[in-house]
Steps between C-alpha positions, in 0.01 A plus 500: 500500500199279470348792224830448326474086522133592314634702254798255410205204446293730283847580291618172474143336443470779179763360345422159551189557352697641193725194464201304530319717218842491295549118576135436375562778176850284375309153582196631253731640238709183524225287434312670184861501368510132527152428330602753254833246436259220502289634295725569228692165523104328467500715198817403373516159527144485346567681161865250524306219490277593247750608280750331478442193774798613646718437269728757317737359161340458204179646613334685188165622515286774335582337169888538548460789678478468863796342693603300782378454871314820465403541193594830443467631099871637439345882440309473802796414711704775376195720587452430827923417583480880407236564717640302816844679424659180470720527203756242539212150514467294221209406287615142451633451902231315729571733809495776331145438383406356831642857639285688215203314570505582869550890415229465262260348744605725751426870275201365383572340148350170565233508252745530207527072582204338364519269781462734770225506747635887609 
């Protein structure tokens, strides 16, 4: 009985061990999920502000090219909606360029904004 008492404590000790590990695995991968958010909101709001100051109507950069909160030149937008697989956002709508932006910061494109520091 007391060799089966043992063996129970080794069992049961194993697998708290493995929550432990598991606990420890979700708690990492939780948290470079969050800096990874963080990071890309940083990003974000940083090539927003030098944009467009926040600010969305009536925004025209690029010599009349570039528009609104994000910038975004009309062919590049289509480009990269295609990309994203996001046909139904608008050029011209603020949260759909917002929603672009983050994809784009996200997959890498960063560097097509001339005020990115990605």
């Amino acid at each position: 009985m007391k060799r089966l008492f043992i063996i129970l404590l080794i069992i049961l000790g194993c697998q708290q061990q493995e929550k432990v590990s598991v606990d420890v695995f979700l708690l990492q991968t939780d948290l470079k999920l969050a800096v990874k958010n963080l990071e890309v909101e940083r990003e974000k709001m940083q090539i927003l502000c030098c944009e467009s100051k926040f600010s969305h109507d009536g925004i025209w950069g690029d010599n009349g090219k570039a528009y609104g909160i994000a910038q975004f030149h009309e062919r590049t937008f289509i480009e990269l909606q295609k990309r994203a697989r996001l046909p139904f956002i608008s050029w011209t709508n603020q949260e759909d360029q917002i929603k672009l932006l983050d994809w784009a910061i996200r997959n890498g494109y960063t560097k097509l904004w001339s005020c990115s520091k990605g």
